[in-house]
C-alpha positions as CSV (number, residue, x, y, z in Angstrom):
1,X,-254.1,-22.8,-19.6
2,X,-254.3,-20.4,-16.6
3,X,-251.2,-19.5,-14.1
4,X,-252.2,-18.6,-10.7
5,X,-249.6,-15.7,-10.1
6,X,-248.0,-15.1,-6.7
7,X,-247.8,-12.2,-5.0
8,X,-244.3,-10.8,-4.4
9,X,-245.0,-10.6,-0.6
10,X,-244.7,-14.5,-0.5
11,X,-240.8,-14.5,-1.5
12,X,-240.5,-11.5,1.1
13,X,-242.1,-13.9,3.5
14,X,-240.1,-16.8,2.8
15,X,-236.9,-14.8,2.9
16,X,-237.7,-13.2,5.9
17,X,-238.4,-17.0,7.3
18,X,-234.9,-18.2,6.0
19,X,-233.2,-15.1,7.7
20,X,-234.5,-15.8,11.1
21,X,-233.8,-19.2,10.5
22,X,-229.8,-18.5,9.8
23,X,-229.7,-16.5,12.7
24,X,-230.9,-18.5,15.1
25,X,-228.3,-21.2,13.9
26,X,-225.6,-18.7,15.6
27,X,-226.0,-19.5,19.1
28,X,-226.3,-23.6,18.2
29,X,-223.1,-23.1,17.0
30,X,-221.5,-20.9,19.8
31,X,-222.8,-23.3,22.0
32,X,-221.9,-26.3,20.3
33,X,-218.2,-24.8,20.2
34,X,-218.3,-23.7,23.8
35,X,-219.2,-27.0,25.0
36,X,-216.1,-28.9,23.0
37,X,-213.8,-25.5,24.4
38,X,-215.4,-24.2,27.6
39,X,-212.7,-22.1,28.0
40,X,-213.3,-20.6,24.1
41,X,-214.4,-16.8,23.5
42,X,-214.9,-16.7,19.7
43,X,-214.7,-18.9,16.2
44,X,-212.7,-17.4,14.4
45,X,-213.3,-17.7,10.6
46,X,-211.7,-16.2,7.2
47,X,-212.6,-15.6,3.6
48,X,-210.0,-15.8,0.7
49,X,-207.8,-13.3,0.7
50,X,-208.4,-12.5,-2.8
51,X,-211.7,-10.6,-3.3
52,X,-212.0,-11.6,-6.6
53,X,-212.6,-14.5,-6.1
54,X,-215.9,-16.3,-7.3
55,X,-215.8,-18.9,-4.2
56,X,-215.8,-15.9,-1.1
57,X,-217.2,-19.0,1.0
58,X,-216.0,-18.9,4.4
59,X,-213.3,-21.1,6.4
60,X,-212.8,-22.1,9.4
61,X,-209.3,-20.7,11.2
62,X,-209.1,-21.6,14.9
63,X,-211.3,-21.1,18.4
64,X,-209.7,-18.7,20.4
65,X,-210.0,-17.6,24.2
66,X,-211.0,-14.1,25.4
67,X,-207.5,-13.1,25.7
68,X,-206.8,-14.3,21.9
69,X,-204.7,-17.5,22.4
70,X,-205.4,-19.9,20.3
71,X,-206.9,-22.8,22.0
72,X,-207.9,-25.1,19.0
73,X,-206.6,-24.5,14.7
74,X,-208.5,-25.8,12.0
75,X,-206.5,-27.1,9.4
76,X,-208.7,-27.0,6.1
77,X,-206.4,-29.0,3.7
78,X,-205.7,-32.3,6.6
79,X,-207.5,-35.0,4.6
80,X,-208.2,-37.3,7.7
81,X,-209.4,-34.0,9.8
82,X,-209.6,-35.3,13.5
83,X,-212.8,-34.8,15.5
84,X,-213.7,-31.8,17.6
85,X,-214.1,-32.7,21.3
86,X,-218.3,-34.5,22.0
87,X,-221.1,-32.4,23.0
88,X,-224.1,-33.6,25.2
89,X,-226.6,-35.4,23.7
90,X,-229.1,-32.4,23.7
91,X,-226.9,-30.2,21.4
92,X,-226.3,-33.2,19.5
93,X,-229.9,-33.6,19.0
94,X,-230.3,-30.3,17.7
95,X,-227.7,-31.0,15.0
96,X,-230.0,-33.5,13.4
97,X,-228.1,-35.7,11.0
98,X,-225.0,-33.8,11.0
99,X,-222.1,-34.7,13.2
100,X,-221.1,-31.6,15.5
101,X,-217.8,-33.5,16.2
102,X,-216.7,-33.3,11.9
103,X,-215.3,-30.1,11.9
104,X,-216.7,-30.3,7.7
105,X,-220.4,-30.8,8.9
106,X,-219.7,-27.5,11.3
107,X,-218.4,-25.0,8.3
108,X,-221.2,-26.4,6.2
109,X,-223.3,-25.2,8.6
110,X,-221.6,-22.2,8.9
111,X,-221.4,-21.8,5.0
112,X,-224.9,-22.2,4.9
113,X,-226.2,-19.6,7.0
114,X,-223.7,-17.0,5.3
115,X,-225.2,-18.0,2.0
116,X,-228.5,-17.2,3.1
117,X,-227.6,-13.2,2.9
118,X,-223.7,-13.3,2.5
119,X,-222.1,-10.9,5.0
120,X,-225.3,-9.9,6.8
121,X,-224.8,-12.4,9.8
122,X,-221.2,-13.3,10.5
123,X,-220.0,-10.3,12.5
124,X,-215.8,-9.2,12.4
125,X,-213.4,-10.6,15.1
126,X,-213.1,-7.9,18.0
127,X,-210.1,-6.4,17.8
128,X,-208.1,-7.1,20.8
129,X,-208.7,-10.8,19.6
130,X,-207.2,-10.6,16.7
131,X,-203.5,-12.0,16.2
132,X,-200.3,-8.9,15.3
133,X,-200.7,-10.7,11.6
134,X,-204.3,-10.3,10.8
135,X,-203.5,-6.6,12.2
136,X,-201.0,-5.9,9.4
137,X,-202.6,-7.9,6.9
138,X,-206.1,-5.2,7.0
139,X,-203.9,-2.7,7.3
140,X,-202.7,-3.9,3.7
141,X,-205.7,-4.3,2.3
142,X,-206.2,-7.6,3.4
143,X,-209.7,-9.3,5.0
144,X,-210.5,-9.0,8.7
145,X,-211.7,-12.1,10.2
146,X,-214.7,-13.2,11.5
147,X,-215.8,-14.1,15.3
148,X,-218.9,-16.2,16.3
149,X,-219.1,-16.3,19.9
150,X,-218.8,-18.6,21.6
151,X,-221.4,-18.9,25.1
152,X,-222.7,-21.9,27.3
153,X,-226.2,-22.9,26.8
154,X,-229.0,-20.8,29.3
């Protein structure tokens, strides 16, 4: 029996495709976030603190403004998590089966373009958005956050 073989350039192909897909999902989200928190700047997100860790998966942490309050906190371990704020219909839309609302269906999302190339898309909170805390926590060797910003739809 005879095995047609594949050319490598086929899995370079379909990588490439998945790539572009995961980062075009970016601005879905920033403006799915911006349009439940028009006065939001960035998502913030986390990783584990430990980097040892087999599950380096990232979390959700809070949407902040662009002076760095806090505007909205995620709280990863509430069991009946309440909903984010709607979105219009269109964005909605775009979201397919998934609810933009469940804050879960939002980091999978999330999760899912990161696992695509993990730490190639999800760029480091600026700075002079992150909180005194996060500051002394890198400064001990701890993780830096993450931002996805957050924009209205063109």
């Amino acid at each position: 029996m005879s095995t047609t073989l594949t050319p490598v350039s086929v899995l370079d192909d379909a990588i490439a495709k998945a790539c572009a897909a995961a980062k075009a999902m970016l601005p879905l989200i920033g403006t799915t976030l911006h349009s439940q928190f028009p006065n939001g700047a960035y998502l913030v997100l986390t990783r584990p603190v430990d980097y040892d860790t087999d599950y380096d998966s990232v979390r959700l942490n809070s949407v902040r403004d662009a002076g760095g309050n806090v505007l909205h906190e995620f709280d990863e371990w509430a069991a009946d998590r309440p909903l984010l704020p709607a979105v219009p219909e269109e964005i909605a839309a775009l979201w397919g089966g998934a609810d933009p609302r469940n804050p879960s269906e939002v980091l999978n999302l999330i999760q899912r373009v990161d696992e695509v190339e993990p730490y190639q898309f999800l760029a480091f909170l600026p700075t002079e958005l992150r909180t005194a805390e996060e500051i002394a926590a890198e400064d001990e060797g701890g993780r830096t956050p993450l931002g996805i910003p957050l924009a209205p739809a063109d």
